[in-house]
C-alpha positions in Angstrom: 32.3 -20.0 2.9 29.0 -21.7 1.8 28.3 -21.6 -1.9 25.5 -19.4 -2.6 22.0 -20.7 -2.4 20.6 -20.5 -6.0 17.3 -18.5 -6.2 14.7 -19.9 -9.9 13.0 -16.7 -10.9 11.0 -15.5 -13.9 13.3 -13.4 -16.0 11.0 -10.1 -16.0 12.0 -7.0 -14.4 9.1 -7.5 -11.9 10.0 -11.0 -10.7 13.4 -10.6 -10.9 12.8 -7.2 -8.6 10.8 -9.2 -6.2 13.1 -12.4 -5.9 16.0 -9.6 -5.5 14.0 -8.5 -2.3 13.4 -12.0 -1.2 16.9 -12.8 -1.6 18.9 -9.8 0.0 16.0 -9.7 3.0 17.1 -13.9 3.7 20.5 -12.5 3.5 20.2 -10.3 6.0 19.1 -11.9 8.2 20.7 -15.5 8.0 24.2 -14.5 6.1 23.5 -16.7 3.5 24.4 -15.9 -0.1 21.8 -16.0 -3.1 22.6 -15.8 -6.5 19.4 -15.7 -8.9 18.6 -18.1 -11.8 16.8 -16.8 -14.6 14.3 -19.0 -16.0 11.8 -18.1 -19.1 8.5 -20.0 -18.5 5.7 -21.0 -20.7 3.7 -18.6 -19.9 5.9 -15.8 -20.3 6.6 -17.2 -24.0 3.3 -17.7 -25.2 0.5 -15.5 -26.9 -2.4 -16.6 -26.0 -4.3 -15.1 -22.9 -4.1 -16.9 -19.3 -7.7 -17.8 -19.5 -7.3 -19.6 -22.6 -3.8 -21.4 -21.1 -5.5 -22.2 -18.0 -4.6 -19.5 -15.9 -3.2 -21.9 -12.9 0.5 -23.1 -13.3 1.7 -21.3 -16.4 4.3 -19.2 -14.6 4.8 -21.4 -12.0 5.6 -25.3 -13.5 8.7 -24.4 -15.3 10.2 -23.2 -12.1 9.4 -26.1 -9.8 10.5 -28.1 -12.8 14.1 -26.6 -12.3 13.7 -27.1 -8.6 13.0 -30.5 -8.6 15.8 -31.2 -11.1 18.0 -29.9 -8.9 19.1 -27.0 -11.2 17.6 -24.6 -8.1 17.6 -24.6 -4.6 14.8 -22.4 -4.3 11.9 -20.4 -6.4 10.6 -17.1 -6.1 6.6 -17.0 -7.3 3.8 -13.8 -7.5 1.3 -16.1 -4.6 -1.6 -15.4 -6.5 0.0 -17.4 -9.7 -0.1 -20.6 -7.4 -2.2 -23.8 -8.3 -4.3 -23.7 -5.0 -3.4 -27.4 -4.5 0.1 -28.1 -3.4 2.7 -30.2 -4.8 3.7 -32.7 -2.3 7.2 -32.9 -3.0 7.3 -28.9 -3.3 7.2 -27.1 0.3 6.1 -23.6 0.8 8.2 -22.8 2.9 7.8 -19.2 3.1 5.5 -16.2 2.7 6.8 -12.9 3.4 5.3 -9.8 5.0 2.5 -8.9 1.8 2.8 -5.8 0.3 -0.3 -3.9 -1.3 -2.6 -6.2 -2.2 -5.1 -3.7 -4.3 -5.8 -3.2 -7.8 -4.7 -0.1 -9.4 -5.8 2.4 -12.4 -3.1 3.4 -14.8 -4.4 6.1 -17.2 -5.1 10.5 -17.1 -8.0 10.4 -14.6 -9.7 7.9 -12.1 -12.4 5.0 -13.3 -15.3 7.3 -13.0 -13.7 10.3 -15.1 -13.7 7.7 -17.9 -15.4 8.7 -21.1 -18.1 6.1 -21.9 -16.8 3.5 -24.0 -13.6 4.2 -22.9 -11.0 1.1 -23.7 -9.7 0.0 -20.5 -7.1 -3.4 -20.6 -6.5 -6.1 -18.4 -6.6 -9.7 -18.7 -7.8 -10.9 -15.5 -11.4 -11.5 -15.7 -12.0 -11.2 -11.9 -10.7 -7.7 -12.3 -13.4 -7.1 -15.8 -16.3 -8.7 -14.0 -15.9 -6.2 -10.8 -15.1 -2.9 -13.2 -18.4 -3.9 -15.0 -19.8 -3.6 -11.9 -18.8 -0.2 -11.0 -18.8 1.5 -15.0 -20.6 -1.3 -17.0 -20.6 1.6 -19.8 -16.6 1.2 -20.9 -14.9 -1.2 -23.1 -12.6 -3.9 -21.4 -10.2 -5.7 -23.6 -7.9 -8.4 -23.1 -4.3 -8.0 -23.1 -1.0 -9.8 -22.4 2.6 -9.0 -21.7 5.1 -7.3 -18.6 4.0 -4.2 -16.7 5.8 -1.8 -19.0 4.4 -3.3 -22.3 0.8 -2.8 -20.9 1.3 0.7 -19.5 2.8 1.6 -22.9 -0.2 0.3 -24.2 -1.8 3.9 -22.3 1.0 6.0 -23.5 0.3 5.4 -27.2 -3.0 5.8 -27.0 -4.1 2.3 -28.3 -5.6 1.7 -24.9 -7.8 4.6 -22.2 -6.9 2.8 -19.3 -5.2 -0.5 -17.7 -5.4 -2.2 -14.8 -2.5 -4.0 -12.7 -1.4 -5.0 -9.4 -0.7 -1.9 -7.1 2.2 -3.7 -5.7 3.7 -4.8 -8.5 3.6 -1.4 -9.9 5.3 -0.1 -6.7 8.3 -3.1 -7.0 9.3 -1.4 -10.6 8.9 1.5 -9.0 5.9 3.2 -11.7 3.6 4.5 -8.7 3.9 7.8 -10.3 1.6 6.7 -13.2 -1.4 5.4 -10.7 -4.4 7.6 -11.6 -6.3 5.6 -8.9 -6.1 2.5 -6.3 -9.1 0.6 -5.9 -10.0 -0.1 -1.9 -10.7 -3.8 -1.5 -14.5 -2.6 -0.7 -14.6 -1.3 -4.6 -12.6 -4.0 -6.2 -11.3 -7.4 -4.2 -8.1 -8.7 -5.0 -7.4 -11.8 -6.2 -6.4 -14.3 -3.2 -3.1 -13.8 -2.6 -2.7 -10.8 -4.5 0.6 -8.5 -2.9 1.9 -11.7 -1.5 5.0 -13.7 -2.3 5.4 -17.6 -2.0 8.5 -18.9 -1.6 8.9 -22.6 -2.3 11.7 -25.8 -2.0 11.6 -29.4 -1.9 10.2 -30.7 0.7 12.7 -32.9 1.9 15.1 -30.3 2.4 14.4 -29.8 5.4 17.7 -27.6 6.2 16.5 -24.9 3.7 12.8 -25.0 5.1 14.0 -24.1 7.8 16.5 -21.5 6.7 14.1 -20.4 4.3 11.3 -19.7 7.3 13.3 -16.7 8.7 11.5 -14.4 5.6 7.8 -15.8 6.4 5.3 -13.9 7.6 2.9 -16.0 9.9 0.2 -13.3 9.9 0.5 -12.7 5.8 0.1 -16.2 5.5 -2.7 -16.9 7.7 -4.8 -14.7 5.5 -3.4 -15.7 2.2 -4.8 -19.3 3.5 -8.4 -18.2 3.9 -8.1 -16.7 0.4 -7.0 -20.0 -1.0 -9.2 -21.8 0.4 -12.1 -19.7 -0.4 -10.5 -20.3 -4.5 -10.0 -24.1 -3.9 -13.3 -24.4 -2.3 -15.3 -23.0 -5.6 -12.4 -25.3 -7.7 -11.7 -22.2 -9.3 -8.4 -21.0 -11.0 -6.9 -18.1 -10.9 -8.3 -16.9 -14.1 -11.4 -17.0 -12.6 -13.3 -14.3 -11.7 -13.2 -14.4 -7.6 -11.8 -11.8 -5.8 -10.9 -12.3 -2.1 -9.1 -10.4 0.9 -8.5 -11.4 4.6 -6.2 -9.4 7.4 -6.3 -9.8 10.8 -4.3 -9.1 13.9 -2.8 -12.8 14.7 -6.3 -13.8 16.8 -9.3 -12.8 14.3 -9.2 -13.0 10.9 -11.9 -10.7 8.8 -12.2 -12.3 5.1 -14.7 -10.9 2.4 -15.2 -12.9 -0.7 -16.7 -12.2 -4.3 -17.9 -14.3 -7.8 -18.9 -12.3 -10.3 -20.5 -12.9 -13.3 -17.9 -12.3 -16.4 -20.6 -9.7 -17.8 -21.3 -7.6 -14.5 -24.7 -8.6 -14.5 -25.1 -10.9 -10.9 -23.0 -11.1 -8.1 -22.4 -13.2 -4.7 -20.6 -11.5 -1.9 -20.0 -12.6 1.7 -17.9 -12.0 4.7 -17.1 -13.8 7.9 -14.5 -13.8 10.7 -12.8 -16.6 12.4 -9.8 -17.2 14.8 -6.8 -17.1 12.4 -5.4 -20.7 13.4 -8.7 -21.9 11.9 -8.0 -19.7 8.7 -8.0 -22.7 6.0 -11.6 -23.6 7.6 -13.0 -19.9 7.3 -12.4 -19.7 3.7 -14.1 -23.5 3.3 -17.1 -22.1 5.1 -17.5 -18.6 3.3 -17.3 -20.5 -0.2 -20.2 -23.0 1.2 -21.8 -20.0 1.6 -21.2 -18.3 -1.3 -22.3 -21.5 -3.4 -25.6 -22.1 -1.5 -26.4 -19.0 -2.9 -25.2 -19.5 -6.5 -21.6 -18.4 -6.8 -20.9 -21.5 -8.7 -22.9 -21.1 -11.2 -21.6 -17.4 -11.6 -18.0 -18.8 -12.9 -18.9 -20.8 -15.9 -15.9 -21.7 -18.3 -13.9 -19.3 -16.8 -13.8 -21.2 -13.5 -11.4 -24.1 -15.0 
C-alpha cells in the first residue's frame, strides 16, 4: 500500500475545502491516497492589507517553502495568488477544470440598489477601480481576513456591502447570501480568478505526471492568456487588471482591463487567438493596452 501523498494547504476553511476537492478528485481517479498538511502562511498571519505586503507571493511562499523542504509532496494554491513568473524548481503541474470565475455582491440588494455612500468592502483594488466605474457615488473600504470574517462584516452592520470571489463563496458553500454576480462584461476577474494551481518540484517527474490526471488543458489555456496579459503590464495581483479568456480548445476570446484606482480612466481591449498560441495573445493584448496608456493607469499599485 503506497503511503499517502501529502497535500501543503492554507489552513482556512476555503483552502482547505478546495485542496479537499483536489485531493479526493486525484483519488479518484488514480487510487492514490492524500492526506492534507496544514500550513499558516504570512499572509494569513499578518494585518496589513495585500497591497501594502505586495500582493504577489504572500499566501503562496510559505507553501512552496514546505515543498521544497520536503515536508510536502504537493501544494494546493487559489491561481490567481500566483507570482506570474514561475519558480523553476516548482512545476505546475496541474490546473483543474475552473469553477466560477466572477465577482460577487454579498449584501440586502444588488450594486445599483445601494444607497449613495453606501460602505461597500473589499481589498482588491482591481475589483474598487471597476465598482467606481459602475457607482463612483459609494464608499469602498479596505478590508482583510477569511470569507466568513468579511461577510460578518455585512451582518453587523459595520459594512453595506462586500465583495468576494463567486467561487470561493460557492466552495464554503454561502451562495445563499449572493445579492448579485457580476458578468465578466460588468466587472472582469482577476486572471485566474475560479482557477486552481496545483504545484510540485519539478524534478519529480513521477508526481507530475500523476498529478496531470486533475488538469484541465482548456482551463489552463485561458488562465495562460490571463497571466500573460498580468506579466506583460509587470503587474501584481494587487493591481488593478482584471482579465478573462474561454474558448472551445481551437479559439481563445480574452478581454482585458486597467483601471485607474479612482474610476476616473480606463483601457479595455479584446482579441482572439488559436489557444496553442494563448501565452502570445495575452503578450499582444497588453502591447496593446500599453500603447494606449494602460501602464500609466496602475501607478504604485502595479508593484
Amino acid at each position: 500500500m503506497s503511503t499517502p501523498l501529502r497535500l501543503g494547504t492554507r489552513r482556512s476553511l476555503m483552502a482547505t475545502t478546495q485542496s479537499g476537492i483536489v485531493a479526493e478528485r486525484l483519488t479518484a481517479l488514480t487510487g492514490r491516497e492524500v492526506e492534507l498538511v496544514g500550513v499558516t502562511t504570512f499572509g494569513d498571519v499578518s494585518r496589513a492589507h495585500l497591497t501594502q505586503l505586495g500582493g504577489t507571493g504572500v499566501f503562496v511562499n510559505d507553501l512552496r517553502g514546505r515543498l521544497l523542504a520536503g515536508e510536502v509532496d504537493f501544494a494546493v494554491h487559489s491561481l490567481k495568488d500566483l507570482p506570474t513568473k514561475q519558480d523553476e524548481r516548482i512545476a505546475l503541474a496541474a490546473i483543474p477544470e475552473r469553477d466560477d470565475p466572477r465577482d460577487a455582491l454579498v449584501g440586502p440588494v444588488r450594486l445599483r440598489d445601494l444607497p449613495p455612500g453606501a460602505r461597500v468592502g473589499t481589498g482588491s483594488p482591481r475589483r474598487v477601480a471597476q465598482l467606481r466605474l459602475l457607482r463612483p457615488d459609494l464608499d469602498y473600504l479596505p478590508i482583510r481576513g477569511n470569507a466568513d470574517t468579511r461577510i460578518g462584516k455585512v451582518t453587523s452592520g459595520e459594512l453595506d456591502a462586500v465583495v468576494l470571489a463567486a467561487a470561493g463563496l460557492a466552495r464554503i458553500r454561502r451562495t445563499g447570501e449572493i445579492a448579485q454576480v457580476f458578468e465578466v462584461g460588468e466587472m472582469l476577474p482577476a486572471p485566474g480568478q475560479g482557477a486552481l494551481a496545483v504545484e510540485c518540484l519539478a524534478d519529480r517527474d513521477d508526481l507530475v505526471e500523476l498529478l496531470s490526471a486533475v488538469d484541465d488543458p482548456l482551463t489552463r489555456a485561458a488562465v495562460d492568456a490571463e497571466r500573460s496579459v498580468l506579466a506583460a503590464l509587470e503587474a501584481g495581483c494587487a493591481a488593478p487588471v482584471g482579465a478573462f479568456a474561454s474558448g472551445d480548445g481551437h479559439i481563445l476570446n480574452l478581454t482585458a482591463t486597467v483601471v485607474a484606482v479612482d474610476g476616473a480612466r480606463s483601457v479595455r481591449k479584446s482579441t482572439s487567438g488559436p489557444s496553442p498560441a494563448a501565452v502570445e495573445l495575452g503578450r499582444e493584448l497588453a502591447a496593446a493596452m500599453i500603447a494606449e496608456g494602460a501602464d500609466t493607469l496602475m501607478g504604485e499599485q502595479a508593484h
